[in-house]
FILOVO-591688 format. One record per residue (C-alpha): residue in one letter; x, y, z. Coordinates in steps of 0.25 Angstrom, whole numbers, plus 5000, padded with zeros to 4 digits. Layout:
BEGIN
AXYZ
...
***
This chain:
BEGIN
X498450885164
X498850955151
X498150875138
X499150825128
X499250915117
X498450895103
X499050825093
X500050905082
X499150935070
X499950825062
X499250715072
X497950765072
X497250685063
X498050545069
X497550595082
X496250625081
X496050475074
X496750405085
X496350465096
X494750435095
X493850395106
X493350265107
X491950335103
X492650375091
X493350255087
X492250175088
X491550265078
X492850265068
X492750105070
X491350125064
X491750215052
X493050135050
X492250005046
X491650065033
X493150125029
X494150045032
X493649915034
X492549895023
X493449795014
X493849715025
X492449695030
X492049665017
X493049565013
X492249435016
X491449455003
X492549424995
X493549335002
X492949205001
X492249244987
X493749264982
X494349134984
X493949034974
X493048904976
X493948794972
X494848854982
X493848824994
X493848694994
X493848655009
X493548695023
X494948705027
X495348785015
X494148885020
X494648895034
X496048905031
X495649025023
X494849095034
X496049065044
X496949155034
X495649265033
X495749265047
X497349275048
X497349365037
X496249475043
X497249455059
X498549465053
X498249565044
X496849655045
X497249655059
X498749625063
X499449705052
X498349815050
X497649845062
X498749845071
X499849865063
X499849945053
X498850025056
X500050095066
X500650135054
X499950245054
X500450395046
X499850495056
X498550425056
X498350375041
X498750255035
X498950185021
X500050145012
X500450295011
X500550305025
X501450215027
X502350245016
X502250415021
X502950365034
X504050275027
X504050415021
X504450505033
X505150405042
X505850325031
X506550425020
X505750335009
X505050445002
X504950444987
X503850554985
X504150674980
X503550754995
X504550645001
X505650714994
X505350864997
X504850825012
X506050885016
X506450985005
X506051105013
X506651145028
X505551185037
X505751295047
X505051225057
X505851135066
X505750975064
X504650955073
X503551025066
X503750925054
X502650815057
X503050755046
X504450695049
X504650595060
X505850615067
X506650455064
X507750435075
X508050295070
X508950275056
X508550115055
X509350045045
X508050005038
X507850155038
X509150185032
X508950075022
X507750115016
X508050265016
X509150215008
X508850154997
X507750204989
X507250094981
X506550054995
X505850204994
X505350174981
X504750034987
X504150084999
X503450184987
X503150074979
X502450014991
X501650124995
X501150154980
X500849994977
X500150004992
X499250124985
X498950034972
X498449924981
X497450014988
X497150064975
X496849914970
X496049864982
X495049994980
X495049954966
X494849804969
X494149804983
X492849874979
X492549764966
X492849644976
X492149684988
X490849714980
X490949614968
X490849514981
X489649574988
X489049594973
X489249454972
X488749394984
X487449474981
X487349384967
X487649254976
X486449304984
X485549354974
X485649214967
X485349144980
X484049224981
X483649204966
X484149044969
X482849054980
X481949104970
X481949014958
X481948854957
X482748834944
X484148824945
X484248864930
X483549004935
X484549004946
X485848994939
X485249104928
X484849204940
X486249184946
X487049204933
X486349334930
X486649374945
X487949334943
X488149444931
X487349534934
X487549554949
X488849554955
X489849634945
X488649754942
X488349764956
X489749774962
X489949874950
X488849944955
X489249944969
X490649994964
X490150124958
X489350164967
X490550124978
X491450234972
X490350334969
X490150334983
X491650384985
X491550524985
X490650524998
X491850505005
X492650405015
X491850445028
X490350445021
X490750325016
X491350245028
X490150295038
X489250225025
X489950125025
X490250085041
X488950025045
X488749935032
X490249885034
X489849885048
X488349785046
X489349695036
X490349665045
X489349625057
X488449555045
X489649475039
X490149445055
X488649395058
X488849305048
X490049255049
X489749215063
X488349145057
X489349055049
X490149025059
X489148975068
X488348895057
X489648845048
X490848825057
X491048885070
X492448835070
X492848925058
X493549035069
X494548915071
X495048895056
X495649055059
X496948955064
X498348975059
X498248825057
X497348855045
X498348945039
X499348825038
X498348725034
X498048845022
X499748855019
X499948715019
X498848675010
X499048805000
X499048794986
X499048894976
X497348894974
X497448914992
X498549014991
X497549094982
X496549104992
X497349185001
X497149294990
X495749314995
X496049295007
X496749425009
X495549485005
X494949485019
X496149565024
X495649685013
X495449825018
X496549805031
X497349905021
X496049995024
X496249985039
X497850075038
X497250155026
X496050205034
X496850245045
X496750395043
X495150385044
X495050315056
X495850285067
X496750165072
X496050145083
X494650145076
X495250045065
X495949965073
X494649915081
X493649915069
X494449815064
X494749745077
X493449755083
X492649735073
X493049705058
X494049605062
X493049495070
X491849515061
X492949485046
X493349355055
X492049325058
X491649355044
X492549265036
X492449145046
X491049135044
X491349135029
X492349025029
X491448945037
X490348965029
X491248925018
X491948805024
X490748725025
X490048775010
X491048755001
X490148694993
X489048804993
X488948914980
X490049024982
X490148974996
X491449074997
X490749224996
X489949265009
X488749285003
X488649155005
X489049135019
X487749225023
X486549175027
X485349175017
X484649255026
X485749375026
X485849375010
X485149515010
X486149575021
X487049515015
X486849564999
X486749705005
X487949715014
X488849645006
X488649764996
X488749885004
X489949815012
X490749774998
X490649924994
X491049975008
X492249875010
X492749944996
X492650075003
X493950065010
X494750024998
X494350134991
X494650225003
X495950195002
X496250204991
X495850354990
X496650385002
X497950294995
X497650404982
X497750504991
X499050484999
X499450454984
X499250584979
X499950664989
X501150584987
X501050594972
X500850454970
X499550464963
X498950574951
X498350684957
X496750664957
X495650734966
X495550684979
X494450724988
X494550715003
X493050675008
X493350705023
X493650845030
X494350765041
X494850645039
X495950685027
X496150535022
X494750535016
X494750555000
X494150524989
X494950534974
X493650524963
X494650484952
X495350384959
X493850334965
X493250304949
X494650244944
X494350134957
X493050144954
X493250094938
X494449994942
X493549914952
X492349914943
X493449864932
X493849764941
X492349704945
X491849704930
X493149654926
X493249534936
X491849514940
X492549404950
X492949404965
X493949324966
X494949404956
X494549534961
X494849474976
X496349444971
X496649564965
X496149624977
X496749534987
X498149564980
X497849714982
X497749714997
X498849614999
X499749704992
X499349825001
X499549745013
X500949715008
X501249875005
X500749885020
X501549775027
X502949825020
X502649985023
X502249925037
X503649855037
X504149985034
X503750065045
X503949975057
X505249985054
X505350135048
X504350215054
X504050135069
X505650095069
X505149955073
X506149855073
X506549805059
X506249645064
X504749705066
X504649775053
X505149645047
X504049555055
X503149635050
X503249635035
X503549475037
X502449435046
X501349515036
X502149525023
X502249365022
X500849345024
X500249465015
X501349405004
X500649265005
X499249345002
X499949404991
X500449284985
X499149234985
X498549344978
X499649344968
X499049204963
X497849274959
X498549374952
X497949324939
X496549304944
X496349454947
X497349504954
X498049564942
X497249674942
X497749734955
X499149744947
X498149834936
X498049914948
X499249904953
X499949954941
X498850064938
X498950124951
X500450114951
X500750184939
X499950294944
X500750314955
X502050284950
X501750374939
X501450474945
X502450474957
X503450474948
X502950584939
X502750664952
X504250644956
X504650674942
X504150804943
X504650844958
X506050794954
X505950894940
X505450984949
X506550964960
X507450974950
X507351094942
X506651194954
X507651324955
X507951384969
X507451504974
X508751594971
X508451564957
X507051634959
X507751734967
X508951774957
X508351744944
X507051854948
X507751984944
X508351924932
X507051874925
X506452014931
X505351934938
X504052024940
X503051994952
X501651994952
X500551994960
X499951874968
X500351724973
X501051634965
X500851484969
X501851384964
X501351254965
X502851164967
X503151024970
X504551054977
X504751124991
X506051194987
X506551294975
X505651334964
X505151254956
X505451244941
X504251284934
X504051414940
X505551464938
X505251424924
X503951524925
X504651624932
X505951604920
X504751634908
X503751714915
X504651814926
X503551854935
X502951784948
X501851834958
X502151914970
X502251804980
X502451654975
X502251534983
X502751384980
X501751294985
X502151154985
X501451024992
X502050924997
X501450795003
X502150745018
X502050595020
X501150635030
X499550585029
X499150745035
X499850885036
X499250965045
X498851095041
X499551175051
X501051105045
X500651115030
X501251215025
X502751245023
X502951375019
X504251455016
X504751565009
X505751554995
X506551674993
X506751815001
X505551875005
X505351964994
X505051874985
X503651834992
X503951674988
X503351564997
X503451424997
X502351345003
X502451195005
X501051105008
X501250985015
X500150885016
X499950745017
X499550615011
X498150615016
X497950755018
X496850835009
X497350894996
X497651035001
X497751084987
X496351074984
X495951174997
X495251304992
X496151375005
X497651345000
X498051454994
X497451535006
X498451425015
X499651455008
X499451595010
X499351595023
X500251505027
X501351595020
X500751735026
X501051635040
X502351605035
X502551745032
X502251785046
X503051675053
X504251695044
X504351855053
X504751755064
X505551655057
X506951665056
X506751615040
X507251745033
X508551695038
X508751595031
X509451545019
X508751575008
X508851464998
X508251395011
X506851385011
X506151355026
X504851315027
X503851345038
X502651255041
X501551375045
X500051335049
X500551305062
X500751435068
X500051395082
X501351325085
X502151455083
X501251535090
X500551625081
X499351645074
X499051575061
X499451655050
X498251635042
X496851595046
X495751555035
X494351625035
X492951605031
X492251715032
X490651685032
X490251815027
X491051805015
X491551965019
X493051985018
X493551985032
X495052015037
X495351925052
X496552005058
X497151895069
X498551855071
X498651785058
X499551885048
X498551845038
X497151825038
X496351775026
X495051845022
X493851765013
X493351845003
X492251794994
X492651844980
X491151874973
X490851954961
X489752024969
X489452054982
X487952054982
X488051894980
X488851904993
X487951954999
X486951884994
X487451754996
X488651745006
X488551615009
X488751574996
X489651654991
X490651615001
X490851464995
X491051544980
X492251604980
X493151644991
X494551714991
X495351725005
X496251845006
X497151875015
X497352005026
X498452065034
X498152105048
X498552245050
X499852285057
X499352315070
X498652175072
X500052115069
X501152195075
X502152065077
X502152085060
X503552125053
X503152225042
X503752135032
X502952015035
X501852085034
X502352145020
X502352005015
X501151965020
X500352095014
X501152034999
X500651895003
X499151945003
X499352054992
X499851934983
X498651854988
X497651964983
X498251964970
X498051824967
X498751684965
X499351614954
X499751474953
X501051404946
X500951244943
X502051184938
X501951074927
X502950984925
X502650884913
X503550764915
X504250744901
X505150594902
X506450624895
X506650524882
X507450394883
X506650374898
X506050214901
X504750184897
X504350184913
X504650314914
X503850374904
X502650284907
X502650344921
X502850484915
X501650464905
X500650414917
X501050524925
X500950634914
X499650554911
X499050574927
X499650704928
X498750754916
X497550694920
X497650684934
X497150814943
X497850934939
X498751014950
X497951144949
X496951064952
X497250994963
X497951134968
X496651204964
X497351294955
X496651414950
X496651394937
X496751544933
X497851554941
X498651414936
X500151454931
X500751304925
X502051314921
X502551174913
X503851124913
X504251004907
X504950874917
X505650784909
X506150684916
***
């Protein structure tokens, strides 16, 4: 029986994670507890210990509490996320990005400028190359409706960007709760033990008054810092340090839970009955209604459950939580609320430190304190892959991001955007210096976030699995109206803490805004005032325009014409190089490009003129491929393929003011060999490889002296290399027209010769009479734009070889 055939290189990755053994998925269980699911396992330090004392003021109160912690972890941890959403699904990654990229390309909602020029070029291959656009038979009226009107496209925008700053928030207020509350429960602890040890209660209250000082708030500071210096170690380092003690913590707290159980009130696991719910809603009041603020809390980090999805598989997620976090959390929290039903009377009978046996104090002081600083992990993990997705759909200032993990793209690490969080949450714990207002401001943040979820959810049942309307509809009901009540309870405490999520909130947004809207500012100048190509062709003789030697790279946002700044250098200065290539890079609403389909390459002008244009694709949680050492290597040598394939191609024939595009990398579907090979030689000796490819790079290790080559090879070779690039001769290659290999031998000539490099800067200038709005956006973006990481940095630019032409945009 012939096996099925492996999966298209688009897939790969959403194969390989769901398509595990059970070996292997028992394994990704394991890792996915310290990642994904440290803030939910951590969430009973700081449930309880949020609501206020006076508001506990009977047993039934209690257990109408844990019957909504109980309903509030089913309906939504385990309902809505973990067999829901997490279906929802962009080619194996998840988030609020993800969501909104396929709204993008099933729903013409797009508002980014790469949503624009998606379709500006015409490729040469046929439609079913494209892994990028999904084939929609169906032309729904809610389709219709939504395509029509774009206010709803700048919504959906809106939603995805206020999704981002709640993720932002929660990293910012996650890390101060969870570990002010274990910091705390070690004062309450330490005070017992110093209570054992002296008689006088007047040494007691002293000893408890400095520990309460000098204790919690230093501790958790410390805690904090060394929480984010630990950051650049990576996601995967951390996560398999952090399994096993999230791992201990969860059996720890389940043990006991069950011993409160058993010694307080068995019959605690039949309060979980609706019938407590309607006890709660008939008795409410506003102090009552509060209380469900902090109840949300136990539902924090389900976010984490759709955001990990690129690092684990559904499979692996879906029965950690089931399996495992799911029965212990119950478990856990019924054993608190009876431990609390019948001590309400008792000191700070509401944190679990209390609830632990006396015995256990010591496992409990230690754990608590690794665990709060693990459950922060995940929060901040998201939040750097929210940046990321952000940035390459210029939503966000550019800043370094570098990816920890050579195999699982969704693993970064941003150092500028880990110090801000790292400052904001130390602010926020010196600042407060109290767990019940850092609980609602952080209570507001995931409800928020749940929201965004449940109407991009909404969205695609209806646009993207082509449900039926009525279950699109059930769905934002059912899940809308209870997340709305947790939001309304939050919003009571909106003056007790939870104003400073809207400091975040208007921070965060402002950046994004700003930014987004400079960026497509910028594009549309661009857009505007690019020329054709006939210009560059009829204007040449008349401004006598000399050619010179080498490669020309002009770096340009559009996909079509040329762009403005370099026919106002060509207009002052008449000379470019021998063979000029416009490289432009455009980010799909895609999570991965693959390799063999990133490059789109095509050809401006007769073939005389030597000018190329090549179009990078990649995608929102691909690694930044402007920062490899090989990419000018890659764009050579996808044009000498392009080159080589074009002998074949009917493209010469074509119009000229229509510019084709050809996706090369994949030539194995074509038949033929690759068109350019990379390779490392170990001896660092310049060596020519003569195989079917046209082109074949050579490494060559540029040394002033050959006797430190000798001497030292090995070093040498991670010094300085230089890849040139070789013909094979005639004889090896007979299926060669002679012009083809004209232009490849002009190709590698102009290589040799060396490259320059042409950067546009446009400096946005806002024209006079424009609304204060306007110009405060302008002014944070000109303010980012100057600050923030340069484009020849982050295109690692030779500097010697940088040609910026300005121009001035107003707008």
């Amino acid at each position: 029986m012939a096996s099925s055939p492996p999966p298209p290189p688009a897939a790969a990755h959403h194969y390989s994670m769901n398509n595990k053994t059970w070996k292997q998925t028992i394994l990704l269980s394991f890792q996915i507890v310290g990642v994904v699911y440290g803030q939910l396992s951590t969430a009973p330090l700081y449930v309880f210990s949020t609501m206020r004392v006076k508001d506990l003021e009977s047993e039934e109160v209690v257990y109408e509490l844990f019957s909504f912690i109980f309903w509030t972890l089913t309906t939504i941890s385990l309902i809505k996320y973990a067999l829901i959403v997490l279906k929802a699904d962009d080619k194996g990654e998840g988030g609020t990005f993800a969501l909104y990229s396929l709204l993008c390309r099933n729903a013409k909602v797009g508002l980014l400028p790469c949503d624009k020029t998606a379709n500006d070029v015409i490729l040469f291959e046929e439609e079913t190359t494209n892994p990028f656009s999904k084939i929609i038979n169906s032309d729904s009226r809610a389709r219709r409706a939504i395509e029509k009107h774009k206010s709803i496209h700048y919504l959906i925008l809106f939603l995805a960007l206020f999704g981002s700053c709640m993720t932002i928030g929660a990293a910012v207020l996650t890390p101060a709760l969870s570990v002010l509350s274990a910091s705390c429960g070690v004062q309450r602890s330490l005070s017992e033990m110093a209570s054992l040890f002296s008689s006088s209660h007047h040494t007691q209250d002293s000893v408890s008054n400095v520990l309460q000082k000098y204790v919690p708030v230093p501790s958790a500071c410390v805690i904090l810092i060394g929480l984010f210096v630990l950051q650049p170690c990576g996601t995967h380092k951390i996560g398999f340090m952090f399994a096993p003690i999230i791992a201990v913590w969860l059996l720890f707290v389940g043990v006991v839970g069950a011993y409160n159980i058993f010694r307080w009130d068995v019959k605690i696991i039949y309060k979980i009955s609706p019938l407590y719910l309607f006890k709660f809603m008939r008795n409410v009041d506003a102090g009552r209604w509060r209380l469900l603020g902090s109840v949300i809390l136990c539902a924090a980090g389900s976010e984490a459950m759709f955001a990990g999805l690129g690092h684990f598989s559904k499979k692996s997620i879906k029965i950690t939580f089931i399996c495992l976090i799911y029965p212990l959390l119950v478990i856990c929290y019924a054993g608190q609320a009876a431990y609390i039903s019948k001590n309400l009377h008792a000191l700070d009978f509401n944190h679990l430190s209390q609830s632990v046996p006396s015995h256990s104090k010591y496992i409990f002081i230690v754990l608590s304190l690794l665990s709060s600083a693990v459950g922060s992990q995940a929060t901040i993990t998201a939040s750097f892959s929210i940046i990321n997705q952000c940035l390459a759909l210029n939503c966000f200032p550019r800043v370094k991001v570098i990816h920890t993990s050579k195999t699982i793209h969704g693993q970064v690490y941003i150092p500028d955007v880990n110090w801000l969080l790292m400052i904001f949450s130390l602010s926020v714990t010196v600042g407060f210096r109290d767990l019940v207002k850092i609980g609602n401001a952080t209570s507001l943040a995931i409800i928020c976030g749940m929201l965004v979820t449940t109407s991009l959810m909404s969205l695609i049942i209806a646009l993207y699995w082509e449900k039926n309307l009525m279950i699109s509809a059930c769905f934002l009901v059912c899940f809308g109206l209870v997340e709305v009540a947790y939001l309304s309870a939050c919003m009571l405490q909106f003056h007790k803490g939870a104003w400073y999520l809207l400091v975040l909130l208007v921070v965060s947004m402002t950046v994004m805004l700003s930014w987004h809207y400079g960026t497509v500012k910028k594009y549309e100048f661009d857009l505007q005032n690019k020329v054709s190509t006939e210009w560059l062709i009829d204007v040449s003789p008349g401004l006598g325009i000399s050619r010179v030697a080498g490669i020309g790279f002009i770096y340009t946002d559009i996909v079509a014409g040329i762009p403005a700044f370099f026919s106002h250098f060509i207009t002052n200065l008449p000379a470019f190089h021998q063979v000029l290539i416009m490289v432009s890079f455009k980010s799909m609403a895609v999570p991965h490009v693959p390799e063999c389909e990133r490059y789109l390459i095509g050809r401006i002008g007769p073939k005389d003129y030597k000018i190329y244009r090549c179009i990078v694709r990649y995608g929102y949680c691909d690694n930044n491929i402007r920062d490899t050492g090989d990419f000018e290597e890659k764009i050579i040598g996808a044009i000498g393929e392009f080159i080589s394939i074009e002998q074949m191609s009917d493209i010469e024939s074509m119009v000229l003011a229509e510019e084709r595009m050809m996706i090369v990398g994949n030539s194995s579907s074509r038949g033929d060999g690759k068109a350019l090979v990379p390779l490392m030689n170990e001896t660092c000796n310049e060596v020519s490889i003569i195989n079917e490819a046209q082109i074949s790079p050579v490494v060559v290790i540029d040394d002033e002296s050959d006797d430190k080559l000798l001497a030292s090879s090995s070093s040498s070779c991670k010094k300085r290399k230089k890849v040139r690039f070789m013909l094979p001769p005639a004889s090896s290659t007979p299926k060669m027209e002679e012009s083809v290999r004209k232009e490849l031998l002009e190709l590698i000539d102009a290589r040799e010769s060396g490259s320059a490099y042409f950067l546009g800067q446009s400096h946005l200038v806002v024209r006079d009479g424009s609304n204060y709005l306007k110009r405060f956006l302008i002014m944070v973006f000109r303010f980012f734009e100057k600050n923030g990481r340069e484009p020849p940095v982050a295109l690692k630019i030779p500097h010697a070889a940088l040609v910026e032409v300005g121009m001035i945009c107003t707008i």
